[in-house]
N, C-alpha and C positions, 0 to 999 in steps of 0.2 A: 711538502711533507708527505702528501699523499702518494708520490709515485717512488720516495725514499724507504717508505714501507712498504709498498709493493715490491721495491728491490729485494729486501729485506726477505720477505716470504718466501719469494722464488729463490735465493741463494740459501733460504731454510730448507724449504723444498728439492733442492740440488742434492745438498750434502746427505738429508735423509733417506734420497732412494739410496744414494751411495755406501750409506753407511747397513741398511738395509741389504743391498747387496753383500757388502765387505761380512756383515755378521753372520750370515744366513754360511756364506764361505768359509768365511772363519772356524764356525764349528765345527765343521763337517774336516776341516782340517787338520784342527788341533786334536780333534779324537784321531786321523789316521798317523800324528806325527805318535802320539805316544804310542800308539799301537804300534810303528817301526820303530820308535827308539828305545823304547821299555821306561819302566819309571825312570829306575837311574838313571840311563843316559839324556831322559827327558830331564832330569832333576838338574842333573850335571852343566848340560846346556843354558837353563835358567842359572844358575852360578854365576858359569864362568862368560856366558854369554849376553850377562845385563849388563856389559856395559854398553849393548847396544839400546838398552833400556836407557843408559847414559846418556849415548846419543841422540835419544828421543827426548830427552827431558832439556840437556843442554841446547838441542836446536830450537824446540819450541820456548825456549827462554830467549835465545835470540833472534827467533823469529820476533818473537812480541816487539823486541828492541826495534828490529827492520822496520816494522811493519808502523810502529806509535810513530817512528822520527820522519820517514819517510809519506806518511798520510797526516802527522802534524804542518810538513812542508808542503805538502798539499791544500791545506785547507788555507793557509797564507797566502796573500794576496802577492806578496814576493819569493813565494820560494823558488827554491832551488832545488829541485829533485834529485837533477844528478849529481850534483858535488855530496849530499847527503847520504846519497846508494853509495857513492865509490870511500865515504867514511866505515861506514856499518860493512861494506866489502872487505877494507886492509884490517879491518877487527875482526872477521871472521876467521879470515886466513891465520892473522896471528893466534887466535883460539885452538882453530885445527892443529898449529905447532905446538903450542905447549903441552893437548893434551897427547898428543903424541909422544913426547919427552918422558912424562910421567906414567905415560900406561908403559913404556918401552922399559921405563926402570924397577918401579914402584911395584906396578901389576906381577911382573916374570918374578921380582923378588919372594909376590906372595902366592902365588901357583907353585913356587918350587920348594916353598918352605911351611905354608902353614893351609893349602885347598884338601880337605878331607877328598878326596877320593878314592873310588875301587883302585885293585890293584893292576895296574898295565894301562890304566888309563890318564896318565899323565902327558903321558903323548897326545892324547887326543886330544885333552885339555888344553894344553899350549897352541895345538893348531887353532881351535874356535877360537880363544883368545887372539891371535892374531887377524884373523879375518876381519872380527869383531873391531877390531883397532882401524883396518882399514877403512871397514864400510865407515864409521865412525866419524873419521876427519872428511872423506868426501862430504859425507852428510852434511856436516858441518858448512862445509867452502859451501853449498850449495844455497845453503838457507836463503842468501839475499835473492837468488837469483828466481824461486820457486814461492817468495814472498811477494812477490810484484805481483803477481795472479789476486792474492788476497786483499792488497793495495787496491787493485782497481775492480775490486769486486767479481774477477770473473770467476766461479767456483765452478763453473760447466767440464772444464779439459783437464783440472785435476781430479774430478769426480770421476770422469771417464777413466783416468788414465791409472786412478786408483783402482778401479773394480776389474778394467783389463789386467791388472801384477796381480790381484786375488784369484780369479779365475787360474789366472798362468800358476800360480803359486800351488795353488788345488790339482792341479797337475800333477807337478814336480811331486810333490808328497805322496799322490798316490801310487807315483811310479819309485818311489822312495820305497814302499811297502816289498817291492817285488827286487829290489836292489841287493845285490849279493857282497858287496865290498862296504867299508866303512859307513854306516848310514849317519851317524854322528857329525863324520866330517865332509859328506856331501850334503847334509841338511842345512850344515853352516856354511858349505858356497854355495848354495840355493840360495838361503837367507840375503846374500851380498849383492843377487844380481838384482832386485829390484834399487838400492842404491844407487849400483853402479851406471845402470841407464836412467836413474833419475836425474843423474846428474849430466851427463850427457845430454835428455832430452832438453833441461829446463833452461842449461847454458843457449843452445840452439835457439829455443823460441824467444828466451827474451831476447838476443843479438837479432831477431826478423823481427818481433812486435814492439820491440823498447828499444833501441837503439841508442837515440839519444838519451835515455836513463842512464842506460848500462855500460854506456861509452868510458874507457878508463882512461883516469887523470888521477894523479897523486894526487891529494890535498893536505898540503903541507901548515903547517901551525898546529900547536897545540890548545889553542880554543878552541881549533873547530870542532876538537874530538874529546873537550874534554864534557860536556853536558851527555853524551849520547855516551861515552864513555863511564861515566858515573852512572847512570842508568844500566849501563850492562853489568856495570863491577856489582850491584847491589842487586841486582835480578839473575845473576851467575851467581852471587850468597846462598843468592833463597831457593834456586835452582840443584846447586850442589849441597847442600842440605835436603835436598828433597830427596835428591838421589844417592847420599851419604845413608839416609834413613832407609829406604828402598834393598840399597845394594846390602847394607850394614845388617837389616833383617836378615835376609838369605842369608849370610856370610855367619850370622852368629848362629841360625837354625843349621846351615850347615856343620857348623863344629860342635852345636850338642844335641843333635835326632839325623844328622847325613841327608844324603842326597833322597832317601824317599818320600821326608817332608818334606824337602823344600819341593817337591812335585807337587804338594797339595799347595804349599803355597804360590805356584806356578797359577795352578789352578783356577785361582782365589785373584790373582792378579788378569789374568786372562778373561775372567768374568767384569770387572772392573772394567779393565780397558772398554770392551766391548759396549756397556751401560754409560758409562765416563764418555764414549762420542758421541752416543744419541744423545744424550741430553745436552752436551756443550754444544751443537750445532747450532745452535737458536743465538749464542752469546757468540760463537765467533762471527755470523751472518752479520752482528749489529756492530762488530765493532770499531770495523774503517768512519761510520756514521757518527759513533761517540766520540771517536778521537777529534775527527774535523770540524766536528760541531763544537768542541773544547777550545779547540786552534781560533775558530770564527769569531769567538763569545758568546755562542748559540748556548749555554750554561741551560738552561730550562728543557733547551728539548733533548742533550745527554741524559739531564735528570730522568726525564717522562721515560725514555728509553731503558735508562738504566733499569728505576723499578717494576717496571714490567716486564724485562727480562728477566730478572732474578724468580718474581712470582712464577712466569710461566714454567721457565725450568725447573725448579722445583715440584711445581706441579708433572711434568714431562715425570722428570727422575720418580715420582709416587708412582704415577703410571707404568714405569719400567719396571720397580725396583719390588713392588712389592707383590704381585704375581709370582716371581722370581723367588720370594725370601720364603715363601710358605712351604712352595713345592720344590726348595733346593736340592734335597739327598732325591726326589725321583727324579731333576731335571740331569743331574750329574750322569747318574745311570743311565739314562735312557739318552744324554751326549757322549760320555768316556764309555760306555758300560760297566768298567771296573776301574770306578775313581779311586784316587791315590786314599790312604785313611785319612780322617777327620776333615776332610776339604771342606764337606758341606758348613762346617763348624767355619772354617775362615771364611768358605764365600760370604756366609749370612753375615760377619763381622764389616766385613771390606764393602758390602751392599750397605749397611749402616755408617759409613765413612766416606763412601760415594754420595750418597743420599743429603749430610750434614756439608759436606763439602761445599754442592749446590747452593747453600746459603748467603756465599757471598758473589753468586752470578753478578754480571752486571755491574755490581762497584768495584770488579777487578778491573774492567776495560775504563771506570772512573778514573781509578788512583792512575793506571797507566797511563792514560789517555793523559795526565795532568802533570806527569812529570818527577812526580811528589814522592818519591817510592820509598825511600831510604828506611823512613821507621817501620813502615809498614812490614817490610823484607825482614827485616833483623828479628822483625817478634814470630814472624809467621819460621823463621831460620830457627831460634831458638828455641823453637819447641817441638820442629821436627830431631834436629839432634838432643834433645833428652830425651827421647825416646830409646836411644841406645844403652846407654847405662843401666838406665830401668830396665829394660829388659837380659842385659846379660846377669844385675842384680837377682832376679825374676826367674830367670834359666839356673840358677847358680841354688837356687830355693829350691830346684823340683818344678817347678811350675812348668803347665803346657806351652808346647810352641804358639797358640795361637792367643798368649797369654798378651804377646807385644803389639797385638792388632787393636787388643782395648786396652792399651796405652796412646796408640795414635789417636784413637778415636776421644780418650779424654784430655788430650795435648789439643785435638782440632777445636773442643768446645773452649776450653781455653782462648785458643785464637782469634775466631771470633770476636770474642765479647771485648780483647783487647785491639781488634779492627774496627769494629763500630768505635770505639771510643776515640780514635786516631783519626778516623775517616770524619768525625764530627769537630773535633781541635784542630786539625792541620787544615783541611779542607773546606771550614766551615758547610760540610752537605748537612741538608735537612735527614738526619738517621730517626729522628720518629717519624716523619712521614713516607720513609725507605721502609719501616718495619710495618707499620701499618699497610704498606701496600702489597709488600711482597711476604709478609710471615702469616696475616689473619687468615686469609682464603686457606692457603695452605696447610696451615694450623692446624685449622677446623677438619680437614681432609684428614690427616696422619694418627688426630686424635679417634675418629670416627673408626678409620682401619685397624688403628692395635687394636679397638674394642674387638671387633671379627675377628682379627687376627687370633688372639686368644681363645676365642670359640673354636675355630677351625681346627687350629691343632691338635682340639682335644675329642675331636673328631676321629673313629677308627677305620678309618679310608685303607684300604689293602689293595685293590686292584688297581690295575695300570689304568683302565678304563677311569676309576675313581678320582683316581690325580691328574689325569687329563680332566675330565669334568670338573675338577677343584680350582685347577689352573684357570681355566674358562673363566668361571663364577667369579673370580677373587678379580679377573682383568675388568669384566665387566663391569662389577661394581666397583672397580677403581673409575675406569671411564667415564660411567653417572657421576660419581662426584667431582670429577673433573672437567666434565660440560654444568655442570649445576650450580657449581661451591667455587671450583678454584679458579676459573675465567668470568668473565664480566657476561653480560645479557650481551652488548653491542659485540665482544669478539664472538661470545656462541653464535650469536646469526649469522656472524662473517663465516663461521667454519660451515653451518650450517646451510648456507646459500653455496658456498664453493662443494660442496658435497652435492647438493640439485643438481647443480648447473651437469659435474662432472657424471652423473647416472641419467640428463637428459642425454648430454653426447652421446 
């Protein structure tokens, strides 16, 4: 147990300088892209170019699939590895064709008939769109082969391999600025090439490190693919509901405020994502460990795992989220310089949705881990698409664009309360001693913060010097009650000794 949690740290530790790297990059990026693209064409891109947002959300859904059936057959004292990769394989493939089919018909049908854009720029539209399509299904075929890394826990060479495409990427964009022909449509085969060598690279290393995994063999019958197959179909539900509600936002802010809100909603997502990897780092680290411990009957040490993930991450996300929420309108400015209008107003919604989200760390790699998904999927599905209605209802009234961001936000508490109730019936898991371990600590933290919070604001802070020094204070004392309140005595020494050790060196 002891050297499973040392795993654990170090693969926590990997991903955070990574992610650390990747953010620090990121920003410094996304301010010089909108600075060559301009709002609109920045707005435009976010459009008509989520559906690579698509392929991030559809991959990491069937990565999960890869990744729970593939390390469930692992923790079995008979599995079968490879016959199990080369199932989740002929399923991926088949993925990449369909959505291929549908973006080819569906998508061109609605760029040419109902995408609000400037004038002259329908052309350009169609080309993102199509890259978009490309990078997309490679993405896709890739998933199992770039999920094996996570299977065996190494998260070293995609960390690397990650911060080398950001550096590269920071590049390209700045030479993007100085670019005199179409920045639009070379920003979108910029966007492609890290795909397109990811896919190339990850095919390579698994055929030299996994061989015998990766070795292809049809597996014929339809049992073998129908459990891991139902798993996909219901986590592709709740996946394409995620990104039906995602893409469906843009698409309706598009057709009533245009392309230069959806740049703040650009924004407002791009802030998210950024927040959304530091904190899940800690849950993805644990959870090849949850699954196989599920597989074994190890049932007690999932649990000890589970709830203390969830606690810590939440604790993490306060520590991110709320330094961030106070001094959003100066940190916009002094990133974009000239944020798009009302962003500040979505980030700080989207940071309240990130934050709530976090609440169910931990018993997601549970229910995964267990097989169980069905109900779970269809509740967590039907409340990301009512969101849609409401909000065109909502748009149709006058109401602000960023009217549908606290619709998700009151559709996620919803969630929730009808997860814990699911996760306790189906699963019989212990949910008051889940809540008790992973909501008190934290609790105690978020209540203590609004009280500040509300002070602070009302504080007449004017200079740049100011909100940097607000910033400061707000992290600090996020910190203190984060070593005091929201982690235990025994982990604060652990951090606290790893902190000696690393300032004797």
């Amino acid at each position: 147990m002891r050297e499973s949690n040392k795993r654990i740290a170090k693969n926590t530790l990997i991903l955070y300088i990574r992610l650390a790297v990747t953010m620090l990059v990121g920003l410094f990026t996304s301010r010089y892209v909108l600075k060559a693209l301009g709002v609109s064409d920045y707005g435009l891109y976010n459009v008509v170019g989520s559906v690579i947002g698509m392929y991030a959300f559809i991959a990491g859904s069937l990565s999960d699939t890869t990744a729970r059936f593939i390390n469930f057959e692992m923790g079995k004292e008979d599995g079968d590895v490879n016959r199990m990769f080369n199932i989740c394989n002929f399923m991926h493939i088949c993925m990449a064709i369909i959505i291929l089919v549908i973006s080819e018909t569906f998508g061109i049908w609605y760029i040419n008939n109902y995408l609000n854009v400037a004038p002259g720029k329908l052309g350009d539209a169609m080309f993102v769109f199509q890259v978009s399509i490309t990078v997309c299904c490679l993405g896709i075929i890739n998933v199992p082969y770039s999920s094996l890394y996570n299977v065996h826990e190494k998260f070293l060479f995609p960390a690397l391999l990650d911060i080398g495409y950001t550096l590269l990427r920071l590049g390209l964009v700045i030479f993007l600025i100085y670019y005199k022909g179409n920045a639009l449509r070379f920003y979108a085969l910029m966007m492609s090439l890290t795909t397109f060598s990811n896919f190339i690279i990850y095919h390579y290393l698994a055929y030299r490190n996994w061989h015998d995994i990766v070795r292809w063999k049809f597996v014929p019958g339809w049992k073998n693919y129908k459990s891991p197959l139902s798993f996909t179909t219901y986590n592709m539900i709740y996946t394409m509901a995620l990104t039906a509600r995602d893409t469906g936002s843009n698409l309706l802010i598009n057709f009533f405020f245009g392309t230069v809100v959806n740049a703040a909603f650009a924004v407002a997502k791009s802030v998210q994502g950024y927040v959304d990897a530091f904190v899940g780092s800690f849950g993805g680290a644990a959870a090849p460990q949850i699954t196989q411990n599920l597989a074994g009957e190890h049932k007690d040490r999932s649990a000890f795992l589970a709830n203390n993930i969830c606690r810590i991450t939440i604790a993490l996300t306060e520590l991110a989220v709320l330094p961030l929420f106070v001094e959003m309108p100066f940190i916009l400015k002094l990133w974009l310089k000239t944020p798009p209008q009302n962003s500040d107003i979505f980030c700080r919604i989207m940071l309240f949705i990130l934050w709530f989200a976090t609440t169910s760390a931990g018993i997601v790699q549970v229910i995964n881990g267990s097989g169980r998904i069905k109900w779970f999927k269809l509740n967590l599905s039907a409340f990301f698409l009512i969101n849609l209605p409401l909000g065109y209802i909502a748009f149709k009234m006058g109401a602000p664009a960023y009217t549908i961001l606290i619709f998700f936000a009151l559709s996620d508490i919803c969630q929730r309360i009808i997860q814990l109730c699911l996760l306790k019936k189906l699963l019989h898991y212990d949910v008051k001693s889940f809540m008790k371990e992973a909501y008190v600590r934290t609790g105690i933290v978020l209540g203590l913060m609004i009280v500040y919070i509300i002070i602070y604001l009302q504080l007449p802070i004017i200079s740049t010097w100011g909100h940097i020094l607000g910033f400061l204070v707000t992290g600090c004392i996020s910190l203190i009650f984060f070593l005091m309140i929201s982690i235990k005595k025994n982990e604060r020494q652990i951090v606290l000794n790893l902190v000696r050790s690393k300032i004797k060196r």
